[in-house]
FISEBA-857025 format. One record per residue: residue in one letter; residue number from 1; z, y negated, x negated of N, C-alpha, C in turn. Coordinates in steps of 0.2 Angstrom, whole numbers, padded with zeros to 4 digits, always signed. Layout:
<nodes>
<node><rest>A</rest><nr>NUM</nr><n_pz>Z</n_pz><n_py>Y</n_py><n_px>X</n_px><ca_pz>Z</ca_pz><ca_py>Y</ca_py><ca_px>X</ca_px><c_pz>Z</c_pz><c_py>Y</c_py><c_px>X</c_px></node>
...
</nodes>
This chain:
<nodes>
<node><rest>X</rest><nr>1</nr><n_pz>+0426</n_pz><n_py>+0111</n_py><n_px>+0072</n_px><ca_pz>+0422</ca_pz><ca_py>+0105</ca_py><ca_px>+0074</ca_px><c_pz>+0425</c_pz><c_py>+0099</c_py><c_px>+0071</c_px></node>
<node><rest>X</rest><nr>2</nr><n_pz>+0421</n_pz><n_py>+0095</n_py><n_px>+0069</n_px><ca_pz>+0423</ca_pz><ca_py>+0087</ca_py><ca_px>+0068</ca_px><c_pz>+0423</c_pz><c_py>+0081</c_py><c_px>+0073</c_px></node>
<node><rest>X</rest><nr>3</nr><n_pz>+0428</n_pz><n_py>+0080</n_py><n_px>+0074</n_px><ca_pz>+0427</ca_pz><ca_py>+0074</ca_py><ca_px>+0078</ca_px><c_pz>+0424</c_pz><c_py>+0067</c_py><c_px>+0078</c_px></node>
<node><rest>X</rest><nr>4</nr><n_pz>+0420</n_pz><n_py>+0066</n_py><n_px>+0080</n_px><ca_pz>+0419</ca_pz><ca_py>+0060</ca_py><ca_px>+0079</ca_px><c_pz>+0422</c_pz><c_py>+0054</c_py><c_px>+0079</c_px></node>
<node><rest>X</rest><nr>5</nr><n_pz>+0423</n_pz><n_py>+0049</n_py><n_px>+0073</n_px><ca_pz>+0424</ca_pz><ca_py>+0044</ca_py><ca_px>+0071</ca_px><c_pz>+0423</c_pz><c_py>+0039</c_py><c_px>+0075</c_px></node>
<node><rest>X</rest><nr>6</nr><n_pz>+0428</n_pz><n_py>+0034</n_py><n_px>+0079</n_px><ca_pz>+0428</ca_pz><ca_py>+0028</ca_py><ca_px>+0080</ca_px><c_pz>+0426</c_pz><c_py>+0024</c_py><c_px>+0078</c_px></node>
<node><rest>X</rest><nr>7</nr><n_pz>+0425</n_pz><n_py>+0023</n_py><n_px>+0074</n_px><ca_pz>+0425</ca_pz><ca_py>+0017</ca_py><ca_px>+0068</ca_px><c_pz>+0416</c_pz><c_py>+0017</c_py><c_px>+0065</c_px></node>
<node><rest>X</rest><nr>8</nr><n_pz>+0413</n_pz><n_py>+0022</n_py><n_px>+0067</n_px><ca_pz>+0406</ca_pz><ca_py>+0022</ca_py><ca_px>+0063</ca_px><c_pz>+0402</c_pz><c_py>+0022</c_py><c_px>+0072</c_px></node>
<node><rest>X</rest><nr>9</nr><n_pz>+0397</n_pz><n_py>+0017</n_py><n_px>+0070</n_px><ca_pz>+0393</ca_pz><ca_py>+0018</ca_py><ca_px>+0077</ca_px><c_pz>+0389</c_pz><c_py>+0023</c_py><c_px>+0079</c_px></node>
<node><rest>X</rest><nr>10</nr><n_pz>+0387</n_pz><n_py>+0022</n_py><n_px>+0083</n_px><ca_pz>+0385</ca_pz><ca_py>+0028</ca_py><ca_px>+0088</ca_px><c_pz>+0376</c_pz><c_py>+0027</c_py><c_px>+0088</c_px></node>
<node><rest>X</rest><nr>11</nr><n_pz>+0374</n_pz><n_py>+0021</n_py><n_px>+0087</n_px><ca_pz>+0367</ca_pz><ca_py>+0020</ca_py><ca_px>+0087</ca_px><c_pz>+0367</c_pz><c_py>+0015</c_py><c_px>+0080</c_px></node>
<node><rest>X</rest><nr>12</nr><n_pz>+0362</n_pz><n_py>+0018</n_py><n_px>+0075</n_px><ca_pz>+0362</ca_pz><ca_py>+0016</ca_py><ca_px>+0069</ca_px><c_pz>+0356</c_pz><c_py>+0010</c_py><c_px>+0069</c_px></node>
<node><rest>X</rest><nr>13</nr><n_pz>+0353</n_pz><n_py>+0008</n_py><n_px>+0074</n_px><ca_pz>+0349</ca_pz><ca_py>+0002</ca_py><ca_px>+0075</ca_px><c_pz>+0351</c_pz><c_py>-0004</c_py><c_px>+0073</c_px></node>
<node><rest>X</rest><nr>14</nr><n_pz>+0361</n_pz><n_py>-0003</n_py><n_px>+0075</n_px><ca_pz>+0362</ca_pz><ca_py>-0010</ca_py><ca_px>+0076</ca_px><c_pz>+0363</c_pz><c_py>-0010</c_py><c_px>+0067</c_px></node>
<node><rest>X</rest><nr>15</nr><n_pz>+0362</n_pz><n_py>-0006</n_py><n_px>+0065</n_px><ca_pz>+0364</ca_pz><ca_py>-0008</ca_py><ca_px>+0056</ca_px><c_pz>+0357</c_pz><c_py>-0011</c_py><c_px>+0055</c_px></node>
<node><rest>X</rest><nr>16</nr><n_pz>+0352</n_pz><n_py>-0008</n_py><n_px>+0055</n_px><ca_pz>+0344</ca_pz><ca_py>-0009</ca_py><ca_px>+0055</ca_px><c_pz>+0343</c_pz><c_py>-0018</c_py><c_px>+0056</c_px></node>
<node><rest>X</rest><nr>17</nr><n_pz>+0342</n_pz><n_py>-0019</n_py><n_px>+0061</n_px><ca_pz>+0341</ca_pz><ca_py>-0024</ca_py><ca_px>+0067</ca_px><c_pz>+0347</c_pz><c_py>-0029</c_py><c_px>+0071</c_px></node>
<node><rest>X</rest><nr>18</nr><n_pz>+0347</n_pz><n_py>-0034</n_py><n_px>+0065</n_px><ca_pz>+0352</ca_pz><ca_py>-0039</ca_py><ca_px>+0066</ca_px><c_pz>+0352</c_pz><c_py>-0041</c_py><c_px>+0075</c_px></node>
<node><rest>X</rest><nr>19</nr><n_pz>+0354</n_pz><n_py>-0047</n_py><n_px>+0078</n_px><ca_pz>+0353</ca_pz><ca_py>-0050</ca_py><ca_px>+0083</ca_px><c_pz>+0346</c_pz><c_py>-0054</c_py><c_px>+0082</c_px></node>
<node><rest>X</rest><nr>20</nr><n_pz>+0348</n_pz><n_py>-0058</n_py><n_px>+0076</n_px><ca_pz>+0344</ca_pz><ca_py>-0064</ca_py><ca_px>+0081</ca_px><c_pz>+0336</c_pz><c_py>-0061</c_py><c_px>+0077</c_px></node>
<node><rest>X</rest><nr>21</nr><n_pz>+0334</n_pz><n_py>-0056</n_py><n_px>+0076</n_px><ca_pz>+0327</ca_pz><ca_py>-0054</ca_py><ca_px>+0072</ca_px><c_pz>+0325</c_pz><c_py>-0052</c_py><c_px>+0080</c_px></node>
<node><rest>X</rest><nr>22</nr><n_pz>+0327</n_pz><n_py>-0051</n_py><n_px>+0086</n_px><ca_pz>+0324</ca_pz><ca_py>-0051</ca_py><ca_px>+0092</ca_px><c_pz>+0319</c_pz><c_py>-0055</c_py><c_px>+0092</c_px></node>
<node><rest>X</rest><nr>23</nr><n_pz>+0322</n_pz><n_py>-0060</n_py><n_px>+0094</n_px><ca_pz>+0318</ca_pz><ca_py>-0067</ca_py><ca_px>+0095</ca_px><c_pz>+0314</c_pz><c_py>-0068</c_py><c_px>+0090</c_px></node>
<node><rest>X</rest><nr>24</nr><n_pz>+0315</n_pz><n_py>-0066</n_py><n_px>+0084</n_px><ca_pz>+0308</ca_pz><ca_py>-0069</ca_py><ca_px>+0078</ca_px><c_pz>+0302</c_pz><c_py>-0063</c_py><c_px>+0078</c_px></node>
<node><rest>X</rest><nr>25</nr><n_pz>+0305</n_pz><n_py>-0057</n_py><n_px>+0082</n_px><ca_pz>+0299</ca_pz><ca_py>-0053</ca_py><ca_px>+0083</ca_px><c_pz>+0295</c_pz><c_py>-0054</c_py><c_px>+0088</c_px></node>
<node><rest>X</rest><nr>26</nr><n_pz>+0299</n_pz><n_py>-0056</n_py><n_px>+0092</n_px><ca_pz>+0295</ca_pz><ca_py>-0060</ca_py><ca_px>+0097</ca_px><c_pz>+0289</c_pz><c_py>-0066</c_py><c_px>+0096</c_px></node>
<node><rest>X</rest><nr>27</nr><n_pz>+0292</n_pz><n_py>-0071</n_py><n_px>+0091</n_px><ca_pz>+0289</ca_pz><ca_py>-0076</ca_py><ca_px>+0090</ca_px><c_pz>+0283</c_pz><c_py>-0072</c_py><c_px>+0086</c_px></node>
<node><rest>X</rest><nr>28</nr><n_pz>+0284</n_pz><n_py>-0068</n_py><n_px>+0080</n_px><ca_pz>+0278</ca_pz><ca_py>-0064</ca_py><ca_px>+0077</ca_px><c_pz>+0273</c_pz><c_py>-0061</c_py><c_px>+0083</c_px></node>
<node><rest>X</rest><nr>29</nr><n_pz>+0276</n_pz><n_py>-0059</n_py><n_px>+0084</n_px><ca_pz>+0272</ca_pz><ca_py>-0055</ca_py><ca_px>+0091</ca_px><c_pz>+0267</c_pz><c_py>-0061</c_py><c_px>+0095</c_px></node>
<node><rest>X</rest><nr>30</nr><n_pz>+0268</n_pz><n_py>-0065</n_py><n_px>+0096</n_px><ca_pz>+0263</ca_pz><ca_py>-0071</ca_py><ca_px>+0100</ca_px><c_pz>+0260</c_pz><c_py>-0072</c_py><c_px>+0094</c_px></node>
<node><rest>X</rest><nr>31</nr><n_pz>+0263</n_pz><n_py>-0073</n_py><n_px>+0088</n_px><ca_pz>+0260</ca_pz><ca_py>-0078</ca_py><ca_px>+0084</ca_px><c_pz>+0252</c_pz><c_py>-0073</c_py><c_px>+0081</c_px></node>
<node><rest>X</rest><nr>32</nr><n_pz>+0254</n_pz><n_py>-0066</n_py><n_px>+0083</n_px><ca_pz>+0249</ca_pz><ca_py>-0061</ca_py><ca_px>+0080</ca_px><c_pz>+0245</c_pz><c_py>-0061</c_py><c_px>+0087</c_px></node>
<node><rest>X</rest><nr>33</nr><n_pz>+0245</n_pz><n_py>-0062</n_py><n_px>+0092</n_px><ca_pz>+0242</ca_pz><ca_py>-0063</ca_py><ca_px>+0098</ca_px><c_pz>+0237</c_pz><c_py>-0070</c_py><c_px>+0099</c_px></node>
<node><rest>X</rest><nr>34</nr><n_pz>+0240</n_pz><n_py>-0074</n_py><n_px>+0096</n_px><ca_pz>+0238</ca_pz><ca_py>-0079</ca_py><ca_px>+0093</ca_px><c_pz>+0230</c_pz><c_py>-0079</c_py><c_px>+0091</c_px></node>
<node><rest>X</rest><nr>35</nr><n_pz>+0234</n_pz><n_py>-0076</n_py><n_px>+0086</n_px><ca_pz>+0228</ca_pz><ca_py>-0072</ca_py><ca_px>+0079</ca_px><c_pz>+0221</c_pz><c_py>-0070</c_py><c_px>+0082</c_px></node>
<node><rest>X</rest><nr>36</nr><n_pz>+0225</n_pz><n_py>-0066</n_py><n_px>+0084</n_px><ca_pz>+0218</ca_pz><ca_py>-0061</ca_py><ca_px>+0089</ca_px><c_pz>+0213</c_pz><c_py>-0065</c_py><c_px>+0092</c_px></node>
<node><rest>X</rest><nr>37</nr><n_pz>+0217</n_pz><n_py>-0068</n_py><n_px>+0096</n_px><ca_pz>+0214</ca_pz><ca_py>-0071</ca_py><ca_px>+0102</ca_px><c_pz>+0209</c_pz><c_py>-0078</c_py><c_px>+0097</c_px></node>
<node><rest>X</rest><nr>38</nr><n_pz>+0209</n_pz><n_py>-0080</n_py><n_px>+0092</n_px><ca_pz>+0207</ca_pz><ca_py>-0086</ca_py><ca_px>+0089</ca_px><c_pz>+0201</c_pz><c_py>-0082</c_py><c_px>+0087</c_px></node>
<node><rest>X</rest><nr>39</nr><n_pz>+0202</n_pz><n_py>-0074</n_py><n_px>+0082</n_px><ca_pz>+0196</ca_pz><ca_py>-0073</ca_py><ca_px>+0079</ca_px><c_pz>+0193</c_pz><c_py>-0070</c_py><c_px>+0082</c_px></node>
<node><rest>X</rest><nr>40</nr><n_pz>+0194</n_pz><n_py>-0067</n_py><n_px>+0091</n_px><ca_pz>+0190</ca_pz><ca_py>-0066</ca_py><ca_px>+0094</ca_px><c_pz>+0184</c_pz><c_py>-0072</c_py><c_px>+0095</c_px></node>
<node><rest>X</rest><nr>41</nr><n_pz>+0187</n_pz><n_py>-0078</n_py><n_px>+0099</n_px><ca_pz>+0182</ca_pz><ca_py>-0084</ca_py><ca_px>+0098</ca_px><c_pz>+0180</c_pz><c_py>-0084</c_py><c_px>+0093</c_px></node>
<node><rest>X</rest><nr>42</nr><n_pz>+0180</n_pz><n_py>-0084</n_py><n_px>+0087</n_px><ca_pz>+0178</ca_pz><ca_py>-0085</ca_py><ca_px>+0080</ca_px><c_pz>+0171</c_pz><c_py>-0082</c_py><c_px>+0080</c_px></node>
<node><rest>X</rest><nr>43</nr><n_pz>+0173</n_pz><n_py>-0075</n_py><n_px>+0082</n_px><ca_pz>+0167</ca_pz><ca_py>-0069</ca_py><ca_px>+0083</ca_px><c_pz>+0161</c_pz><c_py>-0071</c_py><c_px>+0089</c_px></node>
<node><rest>X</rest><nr>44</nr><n_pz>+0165</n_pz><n_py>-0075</n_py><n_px>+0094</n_px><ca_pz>+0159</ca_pz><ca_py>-0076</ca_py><ca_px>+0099</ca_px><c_pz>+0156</c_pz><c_py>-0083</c_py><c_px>+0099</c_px></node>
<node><rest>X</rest><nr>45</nr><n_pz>+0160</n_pz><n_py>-0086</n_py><n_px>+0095</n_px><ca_pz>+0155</ca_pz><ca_py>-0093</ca_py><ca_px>+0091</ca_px><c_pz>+0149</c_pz><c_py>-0091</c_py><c_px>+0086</c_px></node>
<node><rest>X</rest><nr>46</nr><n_pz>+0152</n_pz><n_py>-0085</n_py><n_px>+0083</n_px><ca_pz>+0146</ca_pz><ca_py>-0084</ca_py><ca_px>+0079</ca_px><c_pz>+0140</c_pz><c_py>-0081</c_py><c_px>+0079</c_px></node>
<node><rest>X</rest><nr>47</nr><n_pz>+0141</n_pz><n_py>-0077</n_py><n_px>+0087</n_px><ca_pz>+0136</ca_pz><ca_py>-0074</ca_py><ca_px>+0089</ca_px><c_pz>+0133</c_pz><c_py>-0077</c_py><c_px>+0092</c_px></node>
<node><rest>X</rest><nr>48</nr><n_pz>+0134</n_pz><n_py>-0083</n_py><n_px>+0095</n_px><ca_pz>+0130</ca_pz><ca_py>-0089</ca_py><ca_px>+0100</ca_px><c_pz>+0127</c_pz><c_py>-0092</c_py><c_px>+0094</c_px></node>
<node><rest>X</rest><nr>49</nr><n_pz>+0131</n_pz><n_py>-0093</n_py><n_px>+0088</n_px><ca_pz>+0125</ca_pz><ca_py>-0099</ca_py><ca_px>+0082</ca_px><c_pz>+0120</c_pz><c_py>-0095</c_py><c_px>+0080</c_px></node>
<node><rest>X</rest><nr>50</nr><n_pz>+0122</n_pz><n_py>-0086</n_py><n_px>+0081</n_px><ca_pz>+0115</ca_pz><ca_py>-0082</ca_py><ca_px>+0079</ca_px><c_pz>+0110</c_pz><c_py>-0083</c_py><c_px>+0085</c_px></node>
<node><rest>X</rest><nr>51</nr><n_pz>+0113</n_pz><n_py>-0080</n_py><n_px>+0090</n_px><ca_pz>+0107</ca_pz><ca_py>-0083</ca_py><ca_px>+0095</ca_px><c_pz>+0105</c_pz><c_py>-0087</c_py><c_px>+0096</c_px></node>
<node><rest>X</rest><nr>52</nr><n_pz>+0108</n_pz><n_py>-0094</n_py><n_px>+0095</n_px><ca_pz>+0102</ca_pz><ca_py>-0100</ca_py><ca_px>+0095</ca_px><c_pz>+0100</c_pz><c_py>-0099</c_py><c_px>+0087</c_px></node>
<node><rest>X</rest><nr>53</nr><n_pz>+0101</n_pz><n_py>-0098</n_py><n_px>+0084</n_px><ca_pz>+0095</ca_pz><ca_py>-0099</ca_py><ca_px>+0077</ca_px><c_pz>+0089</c_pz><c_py>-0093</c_py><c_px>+0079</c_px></node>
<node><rest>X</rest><nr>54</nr><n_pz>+0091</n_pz><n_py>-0088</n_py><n_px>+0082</n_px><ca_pz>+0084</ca_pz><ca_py>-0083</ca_py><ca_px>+0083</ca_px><c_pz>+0081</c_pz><c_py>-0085</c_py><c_px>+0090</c_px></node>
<node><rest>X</rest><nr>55</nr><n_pz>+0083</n_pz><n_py>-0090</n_py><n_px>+0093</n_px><ca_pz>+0080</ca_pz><ca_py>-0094</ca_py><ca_px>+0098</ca_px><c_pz>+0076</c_pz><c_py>-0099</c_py><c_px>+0094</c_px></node>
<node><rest>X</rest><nr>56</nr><n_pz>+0080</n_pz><n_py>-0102</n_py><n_px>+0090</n_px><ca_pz>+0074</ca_pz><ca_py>-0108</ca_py><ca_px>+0087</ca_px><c_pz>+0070</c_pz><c_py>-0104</c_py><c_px>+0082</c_px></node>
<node><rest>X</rest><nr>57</nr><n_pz>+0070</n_pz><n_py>-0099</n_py><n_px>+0075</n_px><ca_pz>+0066</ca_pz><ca_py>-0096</ca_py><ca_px>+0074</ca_px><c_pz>+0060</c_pz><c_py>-0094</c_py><c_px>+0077</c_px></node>
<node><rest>X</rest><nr>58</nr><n_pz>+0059</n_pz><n_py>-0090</n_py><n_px>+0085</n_px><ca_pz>+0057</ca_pz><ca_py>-0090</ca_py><ca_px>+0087</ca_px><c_pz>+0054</c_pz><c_py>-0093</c_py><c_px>+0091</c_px></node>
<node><rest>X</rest><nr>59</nr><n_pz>+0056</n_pz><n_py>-0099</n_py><n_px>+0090</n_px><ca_pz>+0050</ca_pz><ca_py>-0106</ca_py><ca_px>+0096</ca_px><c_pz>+0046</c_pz><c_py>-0110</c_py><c_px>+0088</c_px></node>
<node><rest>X</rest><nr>60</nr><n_pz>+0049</n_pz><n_py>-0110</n_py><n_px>+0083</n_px><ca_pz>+0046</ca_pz><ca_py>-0114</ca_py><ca_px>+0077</ca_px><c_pz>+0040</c_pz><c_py>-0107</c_py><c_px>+0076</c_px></node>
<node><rest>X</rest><nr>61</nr><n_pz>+0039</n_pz><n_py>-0101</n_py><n_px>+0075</n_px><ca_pz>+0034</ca_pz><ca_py>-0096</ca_py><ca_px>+0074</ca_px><c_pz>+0029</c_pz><c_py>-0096</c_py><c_px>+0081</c_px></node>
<node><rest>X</rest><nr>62</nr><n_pz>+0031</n_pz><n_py>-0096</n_py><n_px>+0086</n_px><ca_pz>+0025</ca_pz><ca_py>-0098</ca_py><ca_px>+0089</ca_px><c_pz>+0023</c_pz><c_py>-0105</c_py><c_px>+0090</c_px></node>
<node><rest>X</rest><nr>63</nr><n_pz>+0025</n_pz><n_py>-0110</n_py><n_px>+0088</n_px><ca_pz>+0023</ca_pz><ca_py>-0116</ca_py><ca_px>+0086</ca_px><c_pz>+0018</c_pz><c_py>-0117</c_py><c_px>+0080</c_px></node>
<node><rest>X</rest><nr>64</nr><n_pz>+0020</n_pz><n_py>-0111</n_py><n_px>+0075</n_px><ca_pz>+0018</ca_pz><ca_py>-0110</ca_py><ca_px>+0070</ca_px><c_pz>+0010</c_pz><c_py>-0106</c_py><c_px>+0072</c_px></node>
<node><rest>X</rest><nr>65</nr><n_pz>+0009</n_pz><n_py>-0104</n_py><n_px>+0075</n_px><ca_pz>+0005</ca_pz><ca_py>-0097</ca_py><ca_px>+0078</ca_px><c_pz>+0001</c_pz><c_py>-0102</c_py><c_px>+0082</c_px></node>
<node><rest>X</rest><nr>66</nr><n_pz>+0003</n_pz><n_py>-0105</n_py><n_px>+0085</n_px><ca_pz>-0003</ca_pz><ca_py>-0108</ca_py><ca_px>+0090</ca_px><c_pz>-0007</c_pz><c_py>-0115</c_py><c_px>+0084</c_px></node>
<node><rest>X</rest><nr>67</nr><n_pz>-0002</n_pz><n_py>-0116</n_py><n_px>+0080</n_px><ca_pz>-0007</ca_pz><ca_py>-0121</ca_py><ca_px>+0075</ca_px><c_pz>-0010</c_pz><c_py>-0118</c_py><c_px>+0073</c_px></node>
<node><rest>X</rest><nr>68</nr><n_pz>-0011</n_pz><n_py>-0113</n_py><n_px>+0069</n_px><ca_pz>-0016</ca_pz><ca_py>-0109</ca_py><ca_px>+0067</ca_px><c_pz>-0019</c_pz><c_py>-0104</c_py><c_px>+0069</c_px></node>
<node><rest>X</rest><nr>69</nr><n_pz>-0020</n_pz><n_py>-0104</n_py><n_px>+0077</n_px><ca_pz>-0025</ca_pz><ca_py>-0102</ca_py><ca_px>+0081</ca_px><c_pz>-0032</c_pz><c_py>-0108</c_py><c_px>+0081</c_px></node>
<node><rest>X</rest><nr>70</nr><n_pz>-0027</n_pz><n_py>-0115</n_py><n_px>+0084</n_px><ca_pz>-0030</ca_pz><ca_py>-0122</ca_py><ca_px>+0082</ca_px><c_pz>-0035</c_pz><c_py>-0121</c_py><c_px>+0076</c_px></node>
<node><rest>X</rest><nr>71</nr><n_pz>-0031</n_pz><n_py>-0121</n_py><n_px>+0071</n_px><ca_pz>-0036</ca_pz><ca_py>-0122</ca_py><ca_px>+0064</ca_px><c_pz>-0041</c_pz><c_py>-0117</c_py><c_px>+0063</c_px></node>
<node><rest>X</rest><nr>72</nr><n_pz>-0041</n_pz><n_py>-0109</n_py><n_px>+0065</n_px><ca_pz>-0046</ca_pz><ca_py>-0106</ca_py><ca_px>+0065</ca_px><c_pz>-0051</c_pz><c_py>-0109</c_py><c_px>+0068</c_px></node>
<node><rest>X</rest><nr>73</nr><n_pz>-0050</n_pz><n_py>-0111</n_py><n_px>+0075</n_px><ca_pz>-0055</ca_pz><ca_py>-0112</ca_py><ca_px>+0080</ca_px><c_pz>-0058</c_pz><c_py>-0117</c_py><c_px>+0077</c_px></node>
<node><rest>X</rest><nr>74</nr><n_pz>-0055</n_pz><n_py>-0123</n_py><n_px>+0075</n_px><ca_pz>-0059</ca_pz><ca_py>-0128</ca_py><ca_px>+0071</ca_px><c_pz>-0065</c_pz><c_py>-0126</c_py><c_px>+0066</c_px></node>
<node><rest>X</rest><nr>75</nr><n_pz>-0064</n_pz><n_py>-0121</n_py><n_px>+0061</n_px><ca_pz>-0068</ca_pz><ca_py>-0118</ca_py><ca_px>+0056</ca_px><c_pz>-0073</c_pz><c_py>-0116</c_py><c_px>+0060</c_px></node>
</nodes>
């Protein structure tokens, strides 16, 4: 059997993953939450601008339709 070495570490993370990359993964982490959270609004602003455009579509067409009820009747 081999004994294991003193001198070499026991969890190779710590070679991986310095100290202070904690706290910047953390900062990435909000800042990615951040993200989300903006193009979710992003998404639900644009579905309101589609709803009110097929709201107003929809009121200029039957505005449209009763003028042209108007003009037949007139003929």
């Amino acid at each position: 059997m081999n004994p294991q070495r003193v001198d070499q570490p026991t969890n190779h993370i710590d070679l991986v993953i310095p100290e202070g990359t904690k706290t910047m993964l953390l900062y990435e982490n909000l800042a990615r939450e951040r993200m989300r959270e903006a193009e979710q609004a992003a998404a639900e602003q644009r579905l309101v601008r589609r709803l009110n455009a097929a709201k107003r579509w929809e009121r200029l067409s039957a505005w449209a339709a009763r003028r042209a009820k108007r003009a037949r009747d007139l003929l």
